[in-house]
C-alpha angles and dihedrals in degrees: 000000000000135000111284124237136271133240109229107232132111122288099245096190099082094216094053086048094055102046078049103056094040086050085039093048092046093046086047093045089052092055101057093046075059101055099043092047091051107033100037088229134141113256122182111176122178120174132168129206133232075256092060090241119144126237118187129177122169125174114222098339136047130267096249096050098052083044086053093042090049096052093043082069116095116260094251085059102041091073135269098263096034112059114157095195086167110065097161088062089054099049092048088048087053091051102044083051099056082050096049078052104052087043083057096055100037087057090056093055094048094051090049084054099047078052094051094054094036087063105039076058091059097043096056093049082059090056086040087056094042089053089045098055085048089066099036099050095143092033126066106246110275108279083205099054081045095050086042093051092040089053085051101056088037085054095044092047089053088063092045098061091038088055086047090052095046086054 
């Protein structure tokens, strides 16, 4: 006995929807993987979620230039229920989404490099600290110099998140 079918209408519970369309997109996104390895074909496939989130896949080429090649074609062979008649509006989309893109990217590694300093700052208050309790061996390590180091990586961390938040 097989799965039985189900009825097509909308999940209403918003968890199960999600796990399905994330099980459904991958599934979607494999088969067209599919399609453009065996068949040697250009597939160009976008889809956005409730969420608003993107989700691209192209075959050998990329998205934009299946989309191009596609509104390049004259409007009789684009389809009856899909005629593109600006072509100008779609090519400046494209574009403001591969910049969009590129924006996205360029923020993340920033962020892994803020990190990065953020810890090697750390790291050297440590040594600071280490250095601090071989002269004063006798003495607890100066509450003052600590206070002083502590103001310094809350401050810098500050900027950091300012400099996140401007990007």
């Amino acid at each position: 006995m097989g799965k039985p079918k189900l009825a097509m209408k909308k999940i209403e519970n918003k968890d199960a929807r999600h796990v399905a369309f994330s099980k459904r997109r991958q599934g979607l996104i494999k088969k067209a993987y599919e399609i453009s390895t065996l068949c040697d074909v250009d597939v160009a496939l976008i889809v956005f979620s409730s969420s608003g989130t993107l989700y691209t896949f192209s075959g050998r080429n990329r998205v934009e230039d299946v989309l191009t090649r596609f509104v390049d074609l004259p409007v009789k062979e684009q389809g009856p229920s899909i005629a593109i008649h600006n072509k100008q509006d779609l090519l400046a989309t494209l574009a403001n989404l591969k910049n969009e893109e590129l924006q996205a990217n360029n923020i993340t590694n920033s962020e892994e490099l803020i990190t990065e300093e953020v810890s090697k700052c750390q790291d050297r208050l440590e040594t600071m600290r280490r250095y601090l309790s071989f002269f004063n061996k006798d003495q607890p390590i100066n509450s003052h110099l600590l206070d002083e180091r502590r103001n310094c990586i809350n401050e810098m961390i500050w900027r950091v998140r300012e400099r996140k938040v401007n990007l």
